[in-house]
Rosetta silent file (secondary structure, phi, psi, omega in degrees, C-alpha in Angstrom):
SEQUENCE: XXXXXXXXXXXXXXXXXXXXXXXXXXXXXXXXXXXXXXXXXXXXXXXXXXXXXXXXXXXXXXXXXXXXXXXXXXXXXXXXXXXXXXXXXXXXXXXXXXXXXXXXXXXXX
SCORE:     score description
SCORE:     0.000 S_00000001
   1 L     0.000  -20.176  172.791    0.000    0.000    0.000 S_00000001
   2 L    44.623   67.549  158.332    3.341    2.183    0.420 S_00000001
   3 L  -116.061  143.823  175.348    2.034    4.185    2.967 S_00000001
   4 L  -118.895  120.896  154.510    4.627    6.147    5.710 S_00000001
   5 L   -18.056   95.593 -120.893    4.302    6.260    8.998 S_00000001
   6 L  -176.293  135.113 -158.786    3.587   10.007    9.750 S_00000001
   7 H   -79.954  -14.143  143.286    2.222   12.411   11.810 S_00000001
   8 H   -92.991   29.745  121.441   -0.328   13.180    9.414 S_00000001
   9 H   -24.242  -14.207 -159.672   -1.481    9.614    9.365 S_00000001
  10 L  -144.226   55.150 -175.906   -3.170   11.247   13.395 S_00000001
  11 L   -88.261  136.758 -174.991   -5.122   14.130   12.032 S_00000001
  12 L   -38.609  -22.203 -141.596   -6.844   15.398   15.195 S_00000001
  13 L   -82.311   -3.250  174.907  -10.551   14.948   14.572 S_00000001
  14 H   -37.536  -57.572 -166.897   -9.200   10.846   14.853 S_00000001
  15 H   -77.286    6.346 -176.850   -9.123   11.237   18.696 S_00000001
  16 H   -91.044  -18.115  177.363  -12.869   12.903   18.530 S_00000001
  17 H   -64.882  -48.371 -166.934  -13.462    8.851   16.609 S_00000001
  18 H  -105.626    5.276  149.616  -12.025    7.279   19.965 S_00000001
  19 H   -58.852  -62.994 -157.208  -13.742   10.085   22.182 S_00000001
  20 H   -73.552   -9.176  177.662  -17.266    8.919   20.383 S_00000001
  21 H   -71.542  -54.112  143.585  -16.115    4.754   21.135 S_00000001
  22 H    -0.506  -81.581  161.483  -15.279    5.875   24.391 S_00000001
  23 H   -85.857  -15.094  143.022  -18.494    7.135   25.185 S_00000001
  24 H   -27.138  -79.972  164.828  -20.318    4.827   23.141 S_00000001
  25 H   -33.888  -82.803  170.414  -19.057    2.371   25.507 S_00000001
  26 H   -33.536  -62.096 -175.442  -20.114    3.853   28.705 S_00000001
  27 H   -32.378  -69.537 -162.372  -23.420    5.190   27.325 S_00000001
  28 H   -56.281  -69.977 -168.064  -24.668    1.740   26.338 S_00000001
  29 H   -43.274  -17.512  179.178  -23.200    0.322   29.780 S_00000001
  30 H   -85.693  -63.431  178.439  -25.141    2.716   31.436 S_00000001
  31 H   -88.817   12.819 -170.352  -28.143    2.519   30.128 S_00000001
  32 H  -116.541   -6.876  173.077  -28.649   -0.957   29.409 S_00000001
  33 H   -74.579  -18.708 -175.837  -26.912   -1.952   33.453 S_00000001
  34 L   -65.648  -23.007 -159.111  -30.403    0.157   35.123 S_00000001
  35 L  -105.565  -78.952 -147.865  -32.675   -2.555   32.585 S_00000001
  36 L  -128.051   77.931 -148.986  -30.392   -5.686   32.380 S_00000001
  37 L   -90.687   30.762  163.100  -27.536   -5.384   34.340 S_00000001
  38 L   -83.162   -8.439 -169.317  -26.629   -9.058   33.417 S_00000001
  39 L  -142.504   22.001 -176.921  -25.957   -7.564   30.165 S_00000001
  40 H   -55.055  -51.596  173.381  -24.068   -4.545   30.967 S_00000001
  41 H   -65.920  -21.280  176.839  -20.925   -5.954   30.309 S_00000001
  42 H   -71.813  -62.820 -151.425  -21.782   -6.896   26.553 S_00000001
  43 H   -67.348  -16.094  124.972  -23.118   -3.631   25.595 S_00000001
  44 H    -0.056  -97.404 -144.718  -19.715   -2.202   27.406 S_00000001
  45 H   -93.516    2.663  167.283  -17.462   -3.923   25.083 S_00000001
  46 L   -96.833   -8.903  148.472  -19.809   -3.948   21.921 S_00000001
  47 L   -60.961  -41.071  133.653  -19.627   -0.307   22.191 S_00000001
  48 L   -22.807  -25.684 -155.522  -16.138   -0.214   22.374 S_00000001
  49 L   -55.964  161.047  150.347  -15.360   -2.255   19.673 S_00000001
  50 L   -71.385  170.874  163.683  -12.644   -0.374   17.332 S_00000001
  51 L   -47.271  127.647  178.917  -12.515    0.502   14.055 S_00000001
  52 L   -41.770 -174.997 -174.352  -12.784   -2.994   11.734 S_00000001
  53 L  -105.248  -56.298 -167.965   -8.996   -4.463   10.524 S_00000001
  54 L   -69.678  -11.753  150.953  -10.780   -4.300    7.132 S_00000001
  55 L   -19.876  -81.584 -138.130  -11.301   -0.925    6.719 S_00000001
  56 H   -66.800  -13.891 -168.367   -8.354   -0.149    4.811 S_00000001
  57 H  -106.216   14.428  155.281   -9.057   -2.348    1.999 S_00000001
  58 H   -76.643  -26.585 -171.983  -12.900   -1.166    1.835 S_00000001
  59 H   -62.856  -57.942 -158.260  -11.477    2.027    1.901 S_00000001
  60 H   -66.352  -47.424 -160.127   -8.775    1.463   -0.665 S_00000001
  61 H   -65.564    2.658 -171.198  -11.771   -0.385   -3.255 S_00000001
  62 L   -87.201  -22.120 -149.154  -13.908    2.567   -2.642 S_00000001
  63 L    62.834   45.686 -168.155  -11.017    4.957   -3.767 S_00000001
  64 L  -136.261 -161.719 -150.089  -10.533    7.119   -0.746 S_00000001
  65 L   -76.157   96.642  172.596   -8.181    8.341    2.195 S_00000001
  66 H   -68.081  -82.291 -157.859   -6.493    4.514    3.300 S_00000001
  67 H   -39.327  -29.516  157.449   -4.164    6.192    5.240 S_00000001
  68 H   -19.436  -73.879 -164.865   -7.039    8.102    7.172 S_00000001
  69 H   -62.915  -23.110 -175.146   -8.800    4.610    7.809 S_00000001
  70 H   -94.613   18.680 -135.707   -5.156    3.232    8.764 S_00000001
  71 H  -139.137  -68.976  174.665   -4.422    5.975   11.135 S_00000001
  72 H   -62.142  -44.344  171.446   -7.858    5.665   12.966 S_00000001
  73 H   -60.644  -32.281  170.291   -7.537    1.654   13.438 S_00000001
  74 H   -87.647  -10.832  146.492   -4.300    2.249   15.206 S_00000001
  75 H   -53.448  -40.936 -136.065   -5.390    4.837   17.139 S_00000001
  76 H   -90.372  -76.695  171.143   -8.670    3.083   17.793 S_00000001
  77 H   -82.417    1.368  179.876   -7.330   -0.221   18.495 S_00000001
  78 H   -95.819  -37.205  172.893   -4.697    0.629   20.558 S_00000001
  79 H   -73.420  -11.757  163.103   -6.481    2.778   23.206 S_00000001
  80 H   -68.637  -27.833 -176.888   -9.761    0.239   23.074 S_00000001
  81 H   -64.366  -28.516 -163.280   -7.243   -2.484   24.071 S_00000001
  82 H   -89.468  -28.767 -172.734   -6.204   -0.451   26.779 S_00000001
  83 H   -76.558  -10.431 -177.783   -9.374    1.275   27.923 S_00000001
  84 H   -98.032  -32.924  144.449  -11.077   -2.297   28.106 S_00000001
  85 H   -28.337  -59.236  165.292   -8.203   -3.470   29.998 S_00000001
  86 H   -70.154  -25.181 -168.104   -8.551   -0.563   32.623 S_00000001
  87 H  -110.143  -34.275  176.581  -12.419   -0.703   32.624 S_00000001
  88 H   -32.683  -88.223  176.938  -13.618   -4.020   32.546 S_00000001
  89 H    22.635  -74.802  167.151  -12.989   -4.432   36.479 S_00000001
  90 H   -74.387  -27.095 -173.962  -15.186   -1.710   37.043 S_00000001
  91 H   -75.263  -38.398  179.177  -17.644   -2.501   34.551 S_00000001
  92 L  -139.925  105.100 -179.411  -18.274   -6.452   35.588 S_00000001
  93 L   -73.952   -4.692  168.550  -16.724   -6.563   39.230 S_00000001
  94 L   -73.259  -22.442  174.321  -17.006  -10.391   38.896 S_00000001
  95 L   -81.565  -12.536  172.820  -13.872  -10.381   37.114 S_00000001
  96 L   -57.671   21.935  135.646  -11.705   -8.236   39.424 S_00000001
  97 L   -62.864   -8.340  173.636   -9.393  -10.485   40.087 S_00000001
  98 L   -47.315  149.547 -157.794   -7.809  -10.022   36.846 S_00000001
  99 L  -135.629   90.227 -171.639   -4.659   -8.629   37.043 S_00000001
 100 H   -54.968  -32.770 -177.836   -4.631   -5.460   34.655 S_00000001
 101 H   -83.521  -11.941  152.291   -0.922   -5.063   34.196 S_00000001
 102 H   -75.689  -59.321  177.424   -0.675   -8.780   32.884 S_00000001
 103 H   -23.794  -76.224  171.419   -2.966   -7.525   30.208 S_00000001
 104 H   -25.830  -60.136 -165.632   -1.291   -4.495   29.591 S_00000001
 105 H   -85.605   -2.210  159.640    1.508   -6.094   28.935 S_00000001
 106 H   -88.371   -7.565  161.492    0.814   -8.526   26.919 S_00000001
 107 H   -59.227  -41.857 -159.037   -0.961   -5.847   24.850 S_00000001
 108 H  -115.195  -71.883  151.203    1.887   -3.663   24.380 S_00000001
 109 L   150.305    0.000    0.000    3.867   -6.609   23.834 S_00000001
C-alpha cells in the first residue's frame, strides 16, 4: 500500500473517533446496566469495539483516504485495548481479580 508512517497519518478529529467509542461504551453500559444489568458488560465492550482491521481495503476499493482509515484503526485499536483493559474491572466486578498489568503487557507486547 506504500504508505509512511507520519504524523499526518493522526489528524486530530481521529481522537474525537475514539472520544465517540469511548463514550459509546459507557453510554450503552449505562443505560442498558439500570434494565439488564446481566448484560451490561456486553453492551460495554460492543460499544467499544474499534474501528474494523478491514477498513483499509474497503477504503482502498472505494477509492478514498487509506491512510485516514489506517491511522484511525491504530489509534482506535490501541487505546480500546487499553481502555477495556482498565475498565472491565469496574464494569463487571465479577472479574476483578484479573490482574490489569498482565494484560497491559501482553498488549503492548
Amino acid at each position: 500500500m506504500k504508505i509512511k508512517i507520519s504524523r499526518s497519518l493522526f489528524p486530530a478529529n481521529l481522537f474525537l473517533i475514539l472520544a465517540a467509542n469511548c463514550i459509546i461504551g459507557f453510554l450503552s453500559w449505562a443505560i442498558v446496566a439500570a434494565v439488564y444489568p446481566s448484560l451490561a458488560a456486553s453492551a460495554f465492550i460492543t460499544g467499544i469495539t474499534p474501528t474494523a482491521i478491514a477498513a483499509p481495503v474497503v477504503i482502498g476499493m472505494l477509492n478514498r483516504n487509506i491512510e485516514y482509515s489506517i491511522g484511525g484503526i491504530l489509534i482506535t485499536n490501541s487505546a480500546s485495548a487499553l481502555a477495556i483493559s482498565l475498565f472491565l474491572p469496574h464494569v463487571v466486578p465479577e472479574i476483578a481479580t484479573v490482574n490489569v498489568l498482565e494484560i497491559m503487557q501482553t498488549i503492548v507486547g
